[in-house]
C-alpha positions as CSV (number, residue, x, y, z in Angstrom):
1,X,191.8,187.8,178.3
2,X,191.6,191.9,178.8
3,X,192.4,194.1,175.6
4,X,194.5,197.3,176.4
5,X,191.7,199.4,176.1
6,X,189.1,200.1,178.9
7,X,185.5,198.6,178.8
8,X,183.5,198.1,175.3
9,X,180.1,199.9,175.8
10,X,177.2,199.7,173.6
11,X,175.7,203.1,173.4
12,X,171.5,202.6,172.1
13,X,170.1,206.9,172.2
14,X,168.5,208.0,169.2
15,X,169.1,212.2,169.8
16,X,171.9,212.6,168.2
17,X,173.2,215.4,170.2
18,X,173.2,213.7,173.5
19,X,174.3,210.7,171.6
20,X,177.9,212.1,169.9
21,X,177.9,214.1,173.8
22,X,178.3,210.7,175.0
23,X,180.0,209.0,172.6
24,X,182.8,211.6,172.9
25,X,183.1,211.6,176.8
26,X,183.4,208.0,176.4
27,X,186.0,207.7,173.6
28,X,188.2,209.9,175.5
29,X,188.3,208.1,178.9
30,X,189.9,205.1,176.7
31,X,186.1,203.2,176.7
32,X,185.9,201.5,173.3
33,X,182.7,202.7,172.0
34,X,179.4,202.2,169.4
35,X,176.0,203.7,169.2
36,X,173.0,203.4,167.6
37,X,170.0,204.8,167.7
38,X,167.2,202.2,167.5
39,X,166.7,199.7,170.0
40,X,166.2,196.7,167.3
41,X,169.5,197.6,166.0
42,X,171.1,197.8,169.0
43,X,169.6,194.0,170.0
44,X,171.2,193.2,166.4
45,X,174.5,194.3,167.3
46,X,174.9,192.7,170.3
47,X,174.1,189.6,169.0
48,X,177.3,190.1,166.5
49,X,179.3,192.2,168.8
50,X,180.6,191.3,172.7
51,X,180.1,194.3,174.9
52,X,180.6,195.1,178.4
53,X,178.2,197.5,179.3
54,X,174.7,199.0,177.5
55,X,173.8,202.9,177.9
56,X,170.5,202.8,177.2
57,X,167.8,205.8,176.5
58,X,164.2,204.9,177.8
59,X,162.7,206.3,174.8
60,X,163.4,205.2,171.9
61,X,161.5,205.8,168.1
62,X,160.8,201.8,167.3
63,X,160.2,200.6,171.1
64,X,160.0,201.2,174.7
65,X,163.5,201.3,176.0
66,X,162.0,199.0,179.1
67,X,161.6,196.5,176.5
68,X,165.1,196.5,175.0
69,X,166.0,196.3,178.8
70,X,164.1,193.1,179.1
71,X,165.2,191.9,176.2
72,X,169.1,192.6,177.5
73,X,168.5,190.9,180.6
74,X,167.6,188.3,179.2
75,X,169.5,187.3,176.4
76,X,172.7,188.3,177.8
77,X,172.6,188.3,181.9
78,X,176.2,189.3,181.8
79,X,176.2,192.8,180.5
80,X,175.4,195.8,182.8
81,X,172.5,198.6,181.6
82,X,172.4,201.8,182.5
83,X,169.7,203.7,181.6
84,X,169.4,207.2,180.9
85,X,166.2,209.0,181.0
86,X,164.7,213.0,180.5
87,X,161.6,211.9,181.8
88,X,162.2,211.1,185.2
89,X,159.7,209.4,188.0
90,X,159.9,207.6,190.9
91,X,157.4,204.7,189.3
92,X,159.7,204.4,185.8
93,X,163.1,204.3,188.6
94,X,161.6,201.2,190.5
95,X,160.3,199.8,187.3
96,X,163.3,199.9,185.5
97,X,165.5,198.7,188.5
98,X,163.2,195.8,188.8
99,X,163.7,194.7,185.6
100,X,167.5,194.5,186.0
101,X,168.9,197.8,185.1
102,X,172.3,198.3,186.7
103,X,171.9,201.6,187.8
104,X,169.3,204.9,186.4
105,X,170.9,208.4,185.4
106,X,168.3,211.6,184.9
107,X,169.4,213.6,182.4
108,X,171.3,216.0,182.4
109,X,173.8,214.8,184.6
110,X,177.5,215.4,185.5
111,X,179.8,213.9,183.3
112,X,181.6,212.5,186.6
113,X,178.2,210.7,187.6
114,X,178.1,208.7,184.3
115,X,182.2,207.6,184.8
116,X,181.7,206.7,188.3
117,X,178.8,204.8,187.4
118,X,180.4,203.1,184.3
119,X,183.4,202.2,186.7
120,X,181.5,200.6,188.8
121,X,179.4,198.5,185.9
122,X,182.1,197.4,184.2
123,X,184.1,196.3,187.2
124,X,181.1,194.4,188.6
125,X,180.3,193.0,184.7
126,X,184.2,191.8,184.6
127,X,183.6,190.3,188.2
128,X,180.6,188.4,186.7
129,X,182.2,187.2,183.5
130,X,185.9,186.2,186.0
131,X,183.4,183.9,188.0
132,X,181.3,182.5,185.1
133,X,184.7,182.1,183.5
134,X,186.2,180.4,186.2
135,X,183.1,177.7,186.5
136,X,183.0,177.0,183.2
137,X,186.8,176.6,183.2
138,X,186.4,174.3,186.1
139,X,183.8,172.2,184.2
140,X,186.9,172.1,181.2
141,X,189.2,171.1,183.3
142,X,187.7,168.5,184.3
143,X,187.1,167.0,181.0
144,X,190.4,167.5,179.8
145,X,192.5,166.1,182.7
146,X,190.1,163.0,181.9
147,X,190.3,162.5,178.1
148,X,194.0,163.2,179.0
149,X,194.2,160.7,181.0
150,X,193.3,158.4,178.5
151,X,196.2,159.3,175.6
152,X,199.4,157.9,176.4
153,X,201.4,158.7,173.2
154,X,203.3,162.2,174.1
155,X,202.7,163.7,170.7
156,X,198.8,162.8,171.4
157,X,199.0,164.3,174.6
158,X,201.1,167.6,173.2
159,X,198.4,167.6,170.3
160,X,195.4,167.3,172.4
161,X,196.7,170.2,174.9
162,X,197.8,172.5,172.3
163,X,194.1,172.3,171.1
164,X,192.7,173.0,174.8
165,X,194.8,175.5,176.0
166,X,193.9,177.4,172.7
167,X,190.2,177.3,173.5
168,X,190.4,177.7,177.0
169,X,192.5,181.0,176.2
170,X,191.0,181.7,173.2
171,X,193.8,182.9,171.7
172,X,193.9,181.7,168.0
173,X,198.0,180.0,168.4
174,X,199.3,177.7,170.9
175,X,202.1,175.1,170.5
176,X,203.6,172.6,172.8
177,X,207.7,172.2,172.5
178,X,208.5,169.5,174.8
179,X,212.1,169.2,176.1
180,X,214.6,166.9,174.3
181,X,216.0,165.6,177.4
182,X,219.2,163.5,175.7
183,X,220.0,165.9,172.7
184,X,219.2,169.4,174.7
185,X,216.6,171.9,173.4
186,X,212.9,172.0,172.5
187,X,210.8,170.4,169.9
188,X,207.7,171.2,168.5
189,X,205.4,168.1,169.5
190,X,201.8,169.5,168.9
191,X,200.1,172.7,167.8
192,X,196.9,174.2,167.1
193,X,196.4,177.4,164.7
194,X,199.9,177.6,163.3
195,X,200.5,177.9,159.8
196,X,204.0,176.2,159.3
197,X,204.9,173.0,158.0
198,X,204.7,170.9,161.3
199,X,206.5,168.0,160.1
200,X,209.4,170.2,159.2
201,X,209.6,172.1,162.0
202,X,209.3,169.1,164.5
203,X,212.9,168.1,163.7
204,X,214.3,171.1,164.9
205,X,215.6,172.4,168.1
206,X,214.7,175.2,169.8
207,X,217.2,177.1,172.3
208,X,215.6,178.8,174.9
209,X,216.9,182.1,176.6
210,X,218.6,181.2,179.9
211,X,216.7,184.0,181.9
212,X,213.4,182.8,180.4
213,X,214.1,179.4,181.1
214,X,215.0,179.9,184.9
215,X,212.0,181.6,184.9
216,X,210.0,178.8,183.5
217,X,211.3,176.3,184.9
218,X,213.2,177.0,188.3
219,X,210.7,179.6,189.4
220,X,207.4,177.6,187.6
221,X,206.1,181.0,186.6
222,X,204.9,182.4,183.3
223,X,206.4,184.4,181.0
224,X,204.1,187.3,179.3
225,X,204.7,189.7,176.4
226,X,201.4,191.7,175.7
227,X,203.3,194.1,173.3
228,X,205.5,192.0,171.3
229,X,207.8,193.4,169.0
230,X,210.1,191.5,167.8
231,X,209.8,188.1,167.6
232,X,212.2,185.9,169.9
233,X,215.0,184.2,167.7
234,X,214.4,180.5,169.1
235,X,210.8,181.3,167.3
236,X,211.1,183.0,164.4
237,X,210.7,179.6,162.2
238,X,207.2,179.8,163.4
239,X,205.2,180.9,160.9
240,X,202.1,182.7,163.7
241,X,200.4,185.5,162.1
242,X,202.3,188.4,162.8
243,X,202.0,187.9,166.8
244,X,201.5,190.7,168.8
245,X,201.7,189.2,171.9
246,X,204.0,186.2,173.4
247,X,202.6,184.1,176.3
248,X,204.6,181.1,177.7
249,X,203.8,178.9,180.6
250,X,206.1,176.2,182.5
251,X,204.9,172.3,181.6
252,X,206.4,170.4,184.7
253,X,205.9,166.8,186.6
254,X,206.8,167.7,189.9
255,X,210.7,168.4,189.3
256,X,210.6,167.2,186.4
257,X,210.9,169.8,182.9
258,X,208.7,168.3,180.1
259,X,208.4,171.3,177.9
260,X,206.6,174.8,177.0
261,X,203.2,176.3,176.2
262,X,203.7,178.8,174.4
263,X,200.8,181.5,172.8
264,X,200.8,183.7,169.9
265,X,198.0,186.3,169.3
266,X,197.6,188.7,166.0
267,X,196.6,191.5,168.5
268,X,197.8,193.0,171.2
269,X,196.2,191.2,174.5
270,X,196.8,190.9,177.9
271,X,195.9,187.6,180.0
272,X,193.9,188.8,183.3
273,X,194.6,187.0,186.6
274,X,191.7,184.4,186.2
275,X,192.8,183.4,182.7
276,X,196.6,183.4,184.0
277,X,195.2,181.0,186.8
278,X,193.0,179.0,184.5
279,X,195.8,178.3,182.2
280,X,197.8,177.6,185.3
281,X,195.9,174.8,186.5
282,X,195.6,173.1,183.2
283,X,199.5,173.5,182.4
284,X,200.1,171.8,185.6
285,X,197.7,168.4,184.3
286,X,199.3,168.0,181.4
287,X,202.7,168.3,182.7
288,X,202.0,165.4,184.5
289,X,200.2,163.8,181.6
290,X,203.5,164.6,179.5
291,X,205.7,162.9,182.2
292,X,203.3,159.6,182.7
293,X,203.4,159.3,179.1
294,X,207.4,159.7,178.6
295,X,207.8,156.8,181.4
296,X,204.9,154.9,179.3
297,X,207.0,155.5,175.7
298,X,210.4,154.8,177.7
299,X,208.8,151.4,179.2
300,X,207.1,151.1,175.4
301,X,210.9,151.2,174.0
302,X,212.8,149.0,175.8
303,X,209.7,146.8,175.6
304,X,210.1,146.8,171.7
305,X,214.0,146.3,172.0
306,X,213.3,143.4,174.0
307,X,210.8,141.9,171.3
308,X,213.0,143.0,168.7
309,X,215.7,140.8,170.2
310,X,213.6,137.8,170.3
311,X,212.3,138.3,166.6
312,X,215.6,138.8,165.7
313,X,216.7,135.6,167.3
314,X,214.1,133.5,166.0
315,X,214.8,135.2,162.1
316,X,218.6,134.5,162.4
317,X,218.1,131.1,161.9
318,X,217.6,131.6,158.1
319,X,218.8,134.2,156.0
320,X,215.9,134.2,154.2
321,X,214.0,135.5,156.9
322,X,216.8,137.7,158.4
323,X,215.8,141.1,159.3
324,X,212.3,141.4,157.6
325,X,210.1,142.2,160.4
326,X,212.4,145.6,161.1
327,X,212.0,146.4,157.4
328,X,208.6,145.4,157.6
329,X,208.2,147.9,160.3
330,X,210.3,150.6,159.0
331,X,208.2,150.8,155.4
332,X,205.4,150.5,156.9
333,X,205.6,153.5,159.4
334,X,207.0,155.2,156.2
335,X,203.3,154.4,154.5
336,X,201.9,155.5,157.5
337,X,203.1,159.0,157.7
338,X,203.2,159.8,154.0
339,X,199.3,159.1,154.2
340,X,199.2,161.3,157.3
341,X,197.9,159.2,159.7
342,X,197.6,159.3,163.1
343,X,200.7,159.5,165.7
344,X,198.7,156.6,167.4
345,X,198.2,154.9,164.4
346,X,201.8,155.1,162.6
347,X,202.8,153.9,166.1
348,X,200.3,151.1,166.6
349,X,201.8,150.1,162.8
350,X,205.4,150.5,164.2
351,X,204.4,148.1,166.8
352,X,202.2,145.6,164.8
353,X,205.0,145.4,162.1
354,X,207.7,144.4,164.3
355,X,205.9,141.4,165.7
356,X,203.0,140.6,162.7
357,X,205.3,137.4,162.2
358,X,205.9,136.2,165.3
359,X,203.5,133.2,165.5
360,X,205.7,131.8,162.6
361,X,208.1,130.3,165.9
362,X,205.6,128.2,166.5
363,X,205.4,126.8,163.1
364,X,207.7,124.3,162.1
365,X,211.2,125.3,160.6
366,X,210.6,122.5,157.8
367,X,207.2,124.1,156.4
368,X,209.4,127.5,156.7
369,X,212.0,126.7,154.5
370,X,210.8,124.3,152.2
371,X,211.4,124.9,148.3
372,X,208.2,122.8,147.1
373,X,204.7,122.6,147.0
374,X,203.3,123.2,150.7
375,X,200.6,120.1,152.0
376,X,197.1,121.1,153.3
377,X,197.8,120.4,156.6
378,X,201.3,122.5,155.9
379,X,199.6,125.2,154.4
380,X,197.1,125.1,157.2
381,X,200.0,125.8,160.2
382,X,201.9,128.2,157.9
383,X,198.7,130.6,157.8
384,X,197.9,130.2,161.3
385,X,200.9,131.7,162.1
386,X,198.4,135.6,162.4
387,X,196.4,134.1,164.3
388,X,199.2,132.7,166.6
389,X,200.9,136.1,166.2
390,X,197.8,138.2,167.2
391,X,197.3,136.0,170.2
392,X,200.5,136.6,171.4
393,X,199.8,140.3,171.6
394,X,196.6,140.5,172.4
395,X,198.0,139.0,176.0
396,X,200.1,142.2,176.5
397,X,198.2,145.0,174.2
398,X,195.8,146.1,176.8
399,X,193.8,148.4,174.7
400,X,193.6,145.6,171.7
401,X,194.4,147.9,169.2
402,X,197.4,146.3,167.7
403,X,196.1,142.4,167.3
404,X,193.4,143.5,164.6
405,X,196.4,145.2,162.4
406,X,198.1,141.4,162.6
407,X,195.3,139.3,162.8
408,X,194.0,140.7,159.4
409,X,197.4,141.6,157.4
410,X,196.8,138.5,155.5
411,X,193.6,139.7,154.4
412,X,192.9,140.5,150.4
413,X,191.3,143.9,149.0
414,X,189.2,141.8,147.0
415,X,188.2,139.7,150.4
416,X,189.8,136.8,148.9
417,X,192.6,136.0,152.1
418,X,192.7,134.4,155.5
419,X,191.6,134.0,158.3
420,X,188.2,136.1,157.9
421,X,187.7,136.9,154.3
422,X,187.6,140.5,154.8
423,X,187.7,142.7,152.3
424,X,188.3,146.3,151.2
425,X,187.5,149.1,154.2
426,X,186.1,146.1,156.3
427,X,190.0,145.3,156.5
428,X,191.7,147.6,159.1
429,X,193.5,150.6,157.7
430,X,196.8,149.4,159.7
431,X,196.5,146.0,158.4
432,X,196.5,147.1,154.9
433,X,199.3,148.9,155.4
434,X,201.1,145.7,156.8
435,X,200.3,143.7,153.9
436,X,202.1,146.1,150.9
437,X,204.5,146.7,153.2
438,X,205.3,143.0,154.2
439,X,204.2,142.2,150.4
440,X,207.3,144.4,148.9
441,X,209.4,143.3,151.5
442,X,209.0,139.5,150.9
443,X,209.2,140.0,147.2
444,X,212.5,141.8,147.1
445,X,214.3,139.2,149.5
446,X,215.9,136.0,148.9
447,X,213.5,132.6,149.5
448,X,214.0,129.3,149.3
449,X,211.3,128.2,146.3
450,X,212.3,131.7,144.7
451,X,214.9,134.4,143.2
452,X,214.5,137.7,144.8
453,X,212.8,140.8,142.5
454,X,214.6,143.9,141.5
455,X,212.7,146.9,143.0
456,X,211.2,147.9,139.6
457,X,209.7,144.5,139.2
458,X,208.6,144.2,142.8
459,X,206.4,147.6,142.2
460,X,205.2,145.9,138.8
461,X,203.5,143.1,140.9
462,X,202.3,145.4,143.2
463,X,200.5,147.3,140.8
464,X,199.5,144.4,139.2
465,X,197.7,143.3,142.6
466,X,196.2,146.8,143.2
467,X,192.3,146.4,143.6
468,X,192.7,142.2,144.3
469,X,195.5,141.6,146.8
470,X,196.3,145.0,148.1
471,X,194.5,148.7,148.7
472,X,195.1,150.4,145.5
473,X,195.5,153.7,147.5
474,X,198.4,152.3,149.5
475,X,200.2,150.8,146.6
476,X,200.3,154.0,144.8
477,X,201.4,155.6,147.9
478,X,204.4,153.2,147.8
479,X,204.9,153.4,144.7
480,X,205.4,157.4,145.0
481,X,207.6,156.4,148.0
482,X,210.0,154.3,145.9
483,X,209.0,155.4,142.4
């Protein structure tokens, strides 16, 4: 990423003449410029400061110039030194090229002499950074096409890119608004340095400009504003601060739309052609990462209709049980997001509430609906029925992060439930979760040994069971949900 000025050149001369000379010559060729006339200070500053290019003055009052050279070269490879000298021989011109000066001036020179040189230093400095740049953006993209490879949510995916893209361009905003292919428009899905209310602004839909769009997405090229001023109206609800500059990029699986990256910087900037590459490149992976997870949360939804369908089935056979795994499910993912958790998590809970009961079809419909005192041996199968459950998913959940959140939502806070005695934060978060949830649930509905309780008295016994049955934290979090 350039600036709109020219070069940023460290000036380190300690005769103050020569110095403001320079400084001035500089300043009006558009080079953004400092000096300083001690070479310790000037080794301070560039530790504080990113330049392109060091004059440097051979003698200096608090050390040898050669030193500060040395110093330069090796600290920071990167930046160019010229050095400037009065005291000219052909001994200190070998020596000084040796020690990796970029070029040697004798003073007095021609003011043309010095811009030619500092041409040519800066281009060959911004050649130097381009290609160490590009190799260590090589090494990024390489990591990041891996570790996303492994998300398959979308909003994981739009939340982890928003993240890179932002470091790799290191510009302070970027957010991801992926494509609502049924209802039309864009939503934001992830972000990383913006200051609005995410959750807000994620139900809304933004309306892209059909000249931008075609763009975008017919042409696959980006869209870049260096001098923004005025905000676009599909983006004025993001609250960036007060950008400067717009930068959007295509996200595309093949043919295939998926959404936008879009960039806002505080400052004027322009994106050079390495970074416009770069960004390119890594656009183009997680468009692909965006479609492979869309077919994964498609495949994921019809899945759950299709478990939903047999829960629903098997629950219809009592009106007792009617319905309360989807109300389960619902609260819980309600608990979820009020306490912020992950998207992975809230959907893992999603999942994990909708079929934390289905071991109970193997469990006879007797032990179910029986209004007395359960048997051992009764008692026994009915509290199997996590265990049955969890075995069922743990056939189909791959990554085995669902069956702990069933196998354990029978657990108590104070470690006093079934089937491992776990208790407090041995007790997965999810599966605490489960339990209030599936706890309210079962005391506000019908059963057969019991009256249903009012919602006021439901929260009672809740509260009453904070710190022994269920995760104090989460009750109250209910509580404020239903309060």
């Amino acid at each position: 990423m350039n600036d709109l000025a020219k070069y940023s050149i460290l000036i380190i001369e300690d005769e103050p003449v020569s110095a403001v000379v320079l400084d001035r010559i500089l300043a009006e060729n558009r080079y953004r410029v400092k000096r300083i006339g001690q070479g310790e200070d000037g080794l301070k500053l560039l530790e504080r400061e990113d330049f392109d290019l060091v004059v440097l003055d051979l003698k200096l009052p608090d050390m040898e110039g050669a030193e500060v050279l040395s110093r330069i070269r090796r600290q920071y490879p990167l930046i160019k030194v010229i050095v400037i000298t009065a005291y000219a021989s052909v001994e200190t011109a070998v020596a000084v090229m040796k020690t990796g000066a970029f070029s040697y001036l004798v003073k007095p020179f021609e003011t043309d002499s010095l811009l030619r040189e500092i041409e040519r230093a800066g281009k060959d400095s911004r050649q130097s950074r381009e290609r160490d740049l590009m190799f260590n953006n090589l090494a990024l993209i390489y990591r990041y096409g891996k570790e996303l490879e492994g998300q398959r949510e979308l909003k994981s995916v739009a939340a982890l890119s928003a993240r890179y893209l932002a470091d790799t361009a290191q510009i302070r905003t970027c957010v991801i608004l992926l494509l609502d292919k049924a209802a039309g428009g864009f939503y934001l899905a992830g972000s990383s340095g913006l200051l609005s209310d995410i959750s807000r602004l994620s139900r809304k839909r933004f309306q892209l400009d059909p000249a931008i769009r075609e763009r975008l997405f017919t042409r696959k090229k980006a869209v870049l504003f260096p001098r923004l001023k005025d905000l676009p109206e599909m983006l004025e609800n993001l609250s960036a601060e007060n950008p400067r500059s717009l930068f959007m990029f295509p996200l595309h699986n093949g043919e295939n739309a998926e959404g936008i990256a879009l960039f806002l910087n505080p400052v004027s900037t322009e994106l050079d052609d390495t970074a416009v590459r770069t960004i390119g490149i890594i656009t183009e992976e997680i468009g692909r990462c965006l479609g492979n997870a869309r077919v994964y949360l498609e495949l994921k939804q019809q899945y759950l209709k299709t478990v939903s369908s047999l829960i629903n089935a098997f629950e219809s056979k009592s009106s007792f049980f009617q319905g309360h795994s989807e109300k389960v499910s619902a609260l819980a993912v309600l608990i979820a997001e009020r306490m912020e958790l992950d998207d992975e998590d809230v959907e893992l809970i999603r999942y994990a509430g909708l079929m934390h009961d289905i071991g109970k079809i193997g469990v006879s419909e007797q032990i179910l609906l029986k209004d007395g005192e359960l048997t051992d041996d009764e008692r026994f199968e009915l509290i199997s029925h996590c265990i049955q459950s969890s075995n069922i998913v743990r056939k189909i959940d791959r990554e085995q992060k669902a069956a702990p959140i069933i196998l354990h939502h029978h657990e108590r806070y104070d470690g006093g439930g079934y089937p491992q005695g776990l208790q407090a934060e041995m007790i997965p978060v999810g599966a605490r979760v489960l339990a209030v949830a599936d706890g309210y649930v079962a005391m506000i509905s019908e059963r057969p040994y019991r009256r249903a309780l009012s919602r006021p008295q439901a929260l009672n016994e809740l509260k009453r069971c904070a710190g022994t049955q269920f995760d104090p934290r989460i009750v109250e979090v209910l509580v404020n949900i239903l309060g």
